[in-house]
C-alpha positions as semicolon CSV with decimal commas, in nm:
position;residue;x (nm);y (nm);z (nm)
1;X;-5,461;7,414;2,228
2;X;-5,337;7,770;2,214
3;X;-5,000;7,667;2,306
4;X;-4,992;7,356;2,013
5;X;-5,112;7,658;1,757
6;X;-4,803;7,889;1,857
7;X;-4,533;7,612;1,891
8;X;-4,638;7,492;1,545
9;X;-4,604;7,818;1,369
10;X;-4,268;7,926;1,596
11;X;-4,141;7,572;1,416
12;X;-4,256;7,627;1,081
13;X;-4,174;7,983;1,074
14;X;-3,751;7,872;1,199
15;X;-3,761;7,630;0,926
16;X;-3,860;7,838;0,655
17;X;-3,525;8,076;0,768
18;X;-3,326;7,776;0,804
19;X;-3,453;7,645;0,460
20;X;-3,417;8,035;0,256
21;X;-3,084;8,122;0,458
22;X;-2,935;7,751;0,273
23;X;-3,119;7,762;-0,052
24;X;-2,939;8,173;-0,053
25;X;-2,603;8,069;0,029
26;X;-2,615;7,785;-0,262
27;X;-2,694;8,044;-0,515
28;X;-2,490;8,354;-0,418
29;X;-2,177;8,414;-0,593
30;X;-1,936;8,459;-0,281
31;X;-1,698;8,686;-0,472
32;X;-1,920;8,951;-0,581
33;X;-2,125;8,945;-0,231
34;X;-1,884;8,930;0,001
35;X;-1,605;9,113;-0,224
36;X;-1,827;9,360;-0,473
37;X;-1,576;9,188;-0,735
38;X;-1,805;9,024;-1,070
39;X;-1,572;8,886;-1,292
40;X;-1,728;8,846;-1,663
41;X;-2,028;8,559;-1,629
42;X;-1,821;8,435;-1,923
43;X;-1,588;8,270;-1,700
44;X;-1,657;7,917;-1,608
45;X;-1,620;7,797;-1,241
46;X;-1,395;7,443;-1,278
47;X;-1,382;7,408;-0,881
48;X;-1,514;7,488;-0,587
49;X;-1,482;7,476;-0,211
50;X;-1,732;7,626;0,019
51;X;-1,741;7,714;0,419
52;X;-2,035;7,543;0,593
53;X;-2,279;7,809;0,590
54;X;-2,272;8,075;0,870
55;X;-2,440;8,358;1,031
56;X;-2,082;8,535;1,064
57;X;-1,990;8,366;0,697
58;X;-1,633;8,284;0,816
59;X;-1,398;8,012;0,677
60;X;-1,192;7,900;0,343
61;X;-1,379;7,961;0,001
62;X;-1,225;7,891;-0,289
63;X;-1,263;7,853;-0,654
64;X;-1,092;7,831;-1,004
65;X;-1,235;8,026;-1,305
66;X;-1,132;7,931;-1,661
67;X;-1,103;8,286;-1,799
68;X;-1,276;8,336;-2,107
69;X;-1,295;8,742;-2,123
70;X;-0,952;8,884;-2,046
71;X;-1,113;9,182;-1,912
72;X;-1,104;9,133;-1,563
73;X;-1,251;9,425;-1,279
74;X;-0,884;9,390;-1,074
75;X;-0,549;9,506;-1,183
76;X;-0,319;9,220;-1,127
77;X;0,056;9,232;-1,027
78;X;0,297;9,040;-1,193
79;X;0,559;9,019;-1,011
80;X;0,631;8,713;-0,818
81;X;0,580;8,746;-0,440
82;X;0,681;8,483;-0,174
83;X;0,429;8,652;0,077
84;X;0,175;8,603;-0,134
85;X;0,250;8,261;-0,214
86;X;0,322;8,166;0,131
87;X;-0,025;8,319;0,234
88;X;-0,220;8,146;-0,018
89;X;-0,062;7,776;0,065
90;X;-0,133;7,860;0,428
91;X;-0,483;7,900;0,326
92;X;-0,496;7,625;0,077
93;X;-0,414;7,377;0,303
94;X;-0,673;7,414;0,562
95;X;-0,934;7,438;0,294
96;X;-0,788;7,099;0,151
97;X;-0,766;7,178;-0,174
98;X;-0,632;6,873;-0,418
99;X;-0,312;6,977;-0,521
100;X;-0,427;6,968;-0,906
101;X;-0,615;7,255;-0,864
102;X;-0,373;7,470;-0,719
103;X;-0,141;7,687;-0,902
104;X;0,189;7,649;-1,009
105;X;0,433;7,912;-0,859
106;X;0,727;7,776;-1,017
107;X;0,568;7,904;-1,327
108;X;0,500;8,262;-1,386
109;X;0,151;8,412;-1,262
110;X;-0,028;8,731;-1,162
111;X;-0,172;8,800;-0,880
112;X;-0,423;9,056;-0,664
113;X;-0,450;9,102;-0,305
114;X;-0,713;9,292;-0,168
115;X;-0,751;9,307;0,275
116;X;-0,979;9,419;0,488
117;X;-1,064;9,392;0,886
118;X;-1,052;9,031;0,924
119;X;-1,085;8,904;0,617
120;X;-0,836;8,881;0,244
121;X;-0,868;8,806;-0,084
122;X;-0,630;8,657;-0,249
123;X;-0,598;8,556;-0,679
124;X;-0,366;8,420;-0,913
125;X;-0,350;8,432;-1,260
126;X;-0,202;8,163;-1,409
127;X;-0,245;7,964;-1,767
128;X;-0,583;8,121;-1,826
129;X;-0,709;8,008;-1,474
130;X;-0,800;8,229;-1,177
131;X;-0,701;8,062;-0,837
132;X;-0,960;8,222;-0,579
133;X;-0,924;8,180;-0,246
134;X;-1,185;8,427;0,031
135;X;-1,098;8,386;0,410
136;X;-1,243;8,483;0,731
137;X;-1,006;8,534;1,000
138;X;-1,264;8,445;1,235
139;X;-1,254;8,117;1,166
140;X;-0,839;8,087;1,174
């Protein structure tokens, strides 16, 4: 009886974790948690692709903003840059991203790159869209 009592709370007490660790990960906005980046809550997300969630939160994310404040917290370069370009497609293409929602880079854009110890962020500015993409080199 003792033993039913404490494998029945052990249970409920892994799914309530399993159950708040989910229901956090759907609400969080990646950017500013894993990134301390907040763009203006003006900006409307138009697309989105997640990593399944993770203790280690590696993988792809990636998103497109419409911008509707100008102001953004990162200084952008504008000057066109293959690396960058090449990077992001690299990316892009393991995260399966519809090719719609991608960029242009025929076109001229903008674009930030910020690293860190396995991990990058990576956006481009482009037609009043930000192109987001987040990875984890863990998972590449």
């Amino acid at each position: 009886m003792k033993l039913k009592k404490i494998l029945v709370i052990l249970l409920s007490l892994i799914v309530v974790v399993i159950v708040s660790t989910l229901l956090h990960y759907q609400n969080m906005n990646y950017i500013s948690e894993n990134w301390n980046i907040d763009f203006p809550s003006e900006n409307t997300i138009v697309y989105q692709v997640k990593p399944s969630p993770s203790f280690t939160n590696d993988g792809i994310y990636y998103e497109v903003q419409e911008v509707k404040n100008k102001k953004l917290p990162i200084t952008l370069s504008n000057k066109k840059n293959n690396e960058i370009e090449e990077e992001f497609n690299k990316y892009i293409i393991e995260a399966k991203v519809s090719e719609k929602q991608l960029p242009d880079f025929t076109q001229d854009y903008k674009y930030y790159k910020q690293s860190d110890v396995g991990r990058s962020l990576i956006v481009v500015a482009q037609d009043q869209l930000l192109y987001i993409v987040s990875v984890s080199y863990t998972h590449l």
